[in-house]
BAKE-53628 format. One record per residue (C-alpha): x, y, z; residue in one letter. Coordinates in steps of 0.1 Angstrom, whole numbers, padded with zeros to 4 digits, always signed. Layout:
// BAKE-53628
XYZa
...
This chain:
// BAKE-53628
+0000+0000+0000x
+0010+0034-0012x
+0012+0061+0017x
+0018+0097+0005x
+0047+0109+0022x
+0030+0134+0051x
+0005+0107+0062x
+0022+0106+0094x
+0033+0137+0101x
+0014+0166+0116x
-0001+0200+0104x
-0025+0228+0109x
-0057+0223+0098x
-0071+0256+0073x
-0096+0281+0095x
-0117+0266+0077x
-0112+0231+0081x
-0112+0240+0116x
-0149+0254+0115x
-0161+0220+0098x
-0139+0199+0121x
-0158+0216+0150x
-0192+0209+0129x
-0182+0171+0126x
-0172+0166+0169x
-0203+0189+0181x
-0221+0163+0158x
-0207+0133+0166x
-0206+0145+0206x
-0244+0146+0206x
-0248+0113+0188x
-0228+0102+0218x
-0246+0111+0240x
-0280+0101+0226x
-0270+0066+0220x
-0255+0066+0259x
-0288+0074+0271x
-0311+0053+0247x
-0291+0025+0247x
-0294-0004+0275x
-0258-0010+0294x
-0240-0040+0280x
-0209-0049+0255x
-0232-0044+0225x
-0234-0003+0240x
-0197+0000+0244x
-0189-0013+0211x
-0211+0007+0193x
-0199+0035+0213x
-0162+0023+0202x
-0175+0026+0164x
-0190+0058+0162x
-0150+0071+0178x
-0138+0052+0152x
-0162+0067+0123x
-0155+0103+0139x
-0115+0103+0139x
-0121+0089+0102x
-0144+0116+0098x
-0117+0144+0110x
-0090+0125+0085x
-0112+0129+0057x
-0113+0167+0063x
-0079+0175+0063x
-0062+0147+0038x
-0069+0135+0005x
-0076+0102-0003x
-0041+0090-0010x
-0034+0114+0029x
-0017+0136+0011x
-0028+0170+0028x
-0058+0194+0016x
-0047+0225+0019x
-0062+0262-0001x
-0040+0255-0034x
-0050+0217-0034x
-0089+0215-0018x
């Protein structure tokens, strides 16, 4: 598998990749929370509550990199 070269290394999101990241954790925050109150205690809970982290950080990725992780910046959207 091909990795572009910054996959692993770390930079600062645009402004306004910043405004959608904050869109896409206020989002995923309340989803939380609903499914922690709807949802009976039990490993089934915990797991889905392990998935939806999962589908969130993937969801931050996306924002920010490309699909090959090379980096979305203003020149490259």
């Amino acid at each position: 598998m091909h990795f572009h070269p910054s996959v692993f290394d770390i930079f600062k999101p645009t402004e306004a990749q910043e405004a959608t990241l904050a869109r896409v954790r206020a989002a995923t925050k309340l989803y939380v929370e609903t499914l922690d109150q709807l949802l009976p205690e039990g490993t089934d809970k915990y797991h889905s509550l392990r998935l939806v982290r999962d589908a969130n950080m993937w969801a931050l990725v996306s924002v920010t990199r490309h699909a090959d992780g090379s980096p979305r910046t203003h020149e490259n959207p």
